[in-house]
C-alpha positions in Angstrom: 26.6 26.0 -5.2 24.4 23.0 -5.7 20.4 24.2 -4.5 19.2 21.0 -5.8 16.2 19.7 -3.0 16.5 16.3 -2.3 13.7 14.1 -1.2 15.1 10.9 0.6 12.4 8.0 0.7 11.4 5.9 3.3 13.4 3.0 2.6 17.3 2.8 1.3 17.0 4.3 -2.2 17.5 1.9 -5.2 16.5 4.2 -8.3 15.8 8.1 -8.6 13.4 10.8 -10.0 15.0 13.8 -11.3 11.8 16.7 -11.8 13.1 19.7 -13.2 10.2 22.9 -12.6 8.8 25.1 -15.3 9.7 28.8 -16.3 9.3 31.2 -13.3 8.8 28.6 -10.7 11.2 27.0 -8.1 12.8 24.1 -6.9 9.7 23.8 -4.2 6.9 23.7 -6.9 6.6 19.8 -7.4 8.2 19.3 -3.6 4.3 18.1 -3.1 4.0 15.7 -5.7 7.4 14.4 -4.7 6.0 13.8 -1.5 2.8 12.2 -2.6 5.1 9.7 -4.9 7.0 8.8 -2.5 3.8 7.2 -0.1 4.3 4.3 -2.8 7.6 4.5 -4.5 9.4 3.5 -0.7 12.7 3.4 -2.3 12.7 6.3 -4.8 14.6 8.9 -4.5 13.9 12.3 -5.8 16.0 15.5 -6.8 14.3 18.7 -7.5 16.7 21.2 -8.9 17.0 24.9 -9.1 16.8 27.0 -12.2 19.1 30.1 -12.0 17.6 32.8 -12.0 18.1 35.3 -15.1 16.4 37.9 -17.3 13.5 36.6 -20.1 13.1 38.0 -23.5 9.6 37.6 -24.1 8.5 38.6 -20.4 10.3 42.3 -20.9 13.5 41.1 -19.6 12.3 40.6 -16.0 14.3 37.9 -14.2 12.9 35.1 -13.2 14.2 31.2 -12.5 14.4 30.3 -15.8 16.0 27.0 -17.4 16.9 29.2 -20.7 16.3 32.4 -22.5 13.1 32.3 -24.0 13.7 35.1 -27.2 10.3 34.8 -29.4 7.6 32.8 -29.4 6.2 32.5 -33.0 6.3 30.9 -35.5 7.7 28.2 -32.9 9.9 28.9 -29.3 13.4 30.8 -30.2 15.5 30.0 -27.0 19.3 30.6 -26.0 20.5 27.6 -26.9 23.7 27.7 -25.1 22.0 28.2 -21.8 19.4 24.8 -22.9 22.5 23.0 -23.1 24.1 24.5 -19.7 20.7 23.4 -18.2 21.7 19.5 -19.8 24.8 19.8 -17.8 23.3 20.4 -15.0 20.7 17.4 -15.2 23.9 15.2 -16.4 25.9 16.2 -13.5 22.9 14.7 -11.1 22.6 11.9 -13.2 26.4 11.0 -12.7 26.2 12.0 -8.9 23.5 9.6 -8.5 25.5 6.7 -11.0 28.3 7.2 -8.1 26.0 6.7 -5.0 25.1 3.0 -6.6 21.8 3.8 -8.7 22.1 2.2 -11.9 21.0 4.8 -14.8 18.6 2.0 -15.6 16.7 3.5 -12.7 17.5 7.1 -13.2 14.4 9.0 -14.4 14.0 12.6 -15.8 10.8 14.3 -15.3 10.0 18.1 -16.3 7.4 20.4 -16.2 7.3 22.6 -19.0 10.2 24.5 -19.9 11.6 22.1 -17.4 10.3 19.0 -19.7 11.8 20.8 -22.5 15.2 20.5 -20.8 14.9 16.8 -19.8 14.1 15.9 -23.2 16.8 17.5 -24.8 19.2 15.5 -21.8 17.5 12.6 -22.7 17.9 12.5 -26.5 20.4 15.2 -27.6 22.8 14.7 -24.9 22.9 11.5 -22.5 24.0 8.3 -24.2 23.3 5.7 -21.8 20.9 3.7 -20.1 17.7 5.6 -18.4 14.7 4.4 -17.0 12.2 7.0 -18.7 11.0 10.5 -19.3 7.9 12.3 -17.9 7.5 14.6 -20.4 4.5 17.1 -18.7 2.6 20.0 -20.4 5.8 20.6 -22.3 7.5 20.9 -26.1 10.9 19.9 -28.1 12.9 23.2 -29.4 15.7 21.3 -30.1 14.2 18.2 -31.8 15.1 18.6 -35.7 14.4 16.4 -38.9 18.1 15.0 -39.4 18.6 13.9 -35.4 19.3 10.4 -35.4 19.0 8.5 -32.0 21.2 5.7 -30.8 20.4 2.1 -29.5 20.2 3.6 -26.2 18.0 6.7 -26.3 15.7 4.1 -28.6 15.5 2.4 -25.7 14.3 5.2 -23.3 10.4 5.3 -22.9 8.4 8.4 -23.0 5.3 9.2 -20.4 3.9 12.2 -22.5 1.2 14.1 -20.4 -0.9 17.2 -21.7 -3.6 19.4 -20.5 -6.1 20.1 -24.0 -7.0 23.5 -22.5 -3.5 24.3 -22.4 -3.1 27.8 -23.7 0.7 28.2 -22.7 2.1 25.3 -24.3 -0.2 24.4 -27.0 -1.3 20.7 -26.8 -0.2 20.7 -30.5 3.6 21.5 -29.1 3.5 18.6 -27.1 1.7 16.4 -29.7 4.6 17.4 -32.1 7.7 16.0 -30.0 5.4 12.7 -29.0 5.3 12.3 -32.4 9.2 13.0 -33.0 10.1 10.2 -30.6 7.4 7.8 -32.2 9.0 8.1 -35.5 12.3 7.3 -34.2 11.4 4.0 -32.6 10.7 5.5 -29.3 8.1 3.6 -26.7 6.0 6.6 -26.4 2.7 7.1 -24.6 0.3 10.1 -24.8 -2.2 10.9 -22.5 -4.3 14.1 -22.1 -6.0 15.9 -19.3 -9.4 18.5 -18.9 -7.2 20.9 -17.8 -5.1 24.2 -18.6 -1.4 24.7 -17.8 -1.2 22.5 -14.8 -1.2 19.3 -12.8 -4.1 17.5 -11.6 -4.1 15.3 -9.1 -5.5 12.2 -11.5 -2.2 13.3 -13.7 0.1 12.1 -10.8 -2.0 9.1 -10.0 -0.9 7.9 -13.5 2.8 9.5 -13.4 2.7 6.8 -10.0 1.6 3.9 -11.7 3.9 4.3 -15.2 6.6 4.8 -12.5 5.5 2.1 -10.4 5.5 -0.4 -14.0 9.2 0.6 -14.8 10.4 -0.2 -10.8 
């Protein structure tokens, strides 16, 4: 059963934000900033999916929504890789279902908080081969970005909106910087910004997520 939320914007929608949340939170969490988007992006639509919720190595096994398996955390994240890619499918699958209502892929954009940003990049540029109209890659890392990927024409063409707190203790700032990095030396249009902040979203954060969003429609 699909338990995707799915905020429908003022005017007929010509172009889509997918937002997927971070470890342990829930379709709901960026429901808010979906909301606060939408008071300028009239015609935006946005889908805010749920992780399934499953057991996490590194948190004792408790169960939790979870995008995948998180096994160790050092010397660098060692995730279930299988359940990273089921978590693809699932983006892909929303990107197709909105291809199908008449939103050109163009205007598709995947956005991800975290374990959640971690997914969407891997969609964006391990997975999906055509046209998309940009990442919003928060407070989040690569796993699956290795020296001997090679991007295609398309996923060159993707830009990148990477956006980091410096006090981030979770996902080390140096995490993030790595995968910006990755895409910059693959040709990628890729922008870095960070934030005074921890492990979290300010409100100046999605200010600027408006207006790179606003640029691109």
């Amino acid at each position: 059963m699909d338990t995707t939320l799915i905020l429908q914007p003022p005017l007929s929608a010509d172009s889509c934000v997918i937002w997927l949340h971070g470890l342990g939170a829930d379709r709901f969490d960026f429901h808010p900033v979906a909301q606060a988007l939408q008071q300028s992006l009239r015609s935006t639509r946005f889908m805010l999916p749920q992780a399934p919720t499953r057991p996490v190595t590194i948190n004792g096994g408790y169960q939790m929504p979870s995008w995948y398996d998180i096994l160790a955390m050092s010397p660098a994240r060692a995730i279930d890789r299988e359940q990273l890619e089921q978590s693809a499918d699932q983006v892909i699958d929303l990107i197709e279902a909105q291809r199908r209502e008449g939103i050109d892929p163009s205007r598709i954009f995947l956005a991800g908080f975290s374990q959640g940003g971690a997914v969407v990049l891997h969609t964006a540029f391990l997975r999906w081969q055509g046209p998309l109209g940009g990442v919003l890659a928060l407070s989040t890392y690569a796993p699956s970005f290795a020296d001997e990927v090679q991007l295609s024409d398309a996923q060159r063409a993707v830009p990148v909106y990477c956006l980091h707190g410096n006090q981030d203790g979770v996902v080390l700032p140096s995490m993030g910087r790595s995968a910006h990095d990755w895409l910059q030396s693959r040709g990628v249009s890729v922008t870095w910004q960070d934030y005074p902040m921890a492990h979290e979203v300010l409100p100046a954060q999605i200010h600027d997520v408006a207006d790179w969003l606003a640029a691109r429609l």
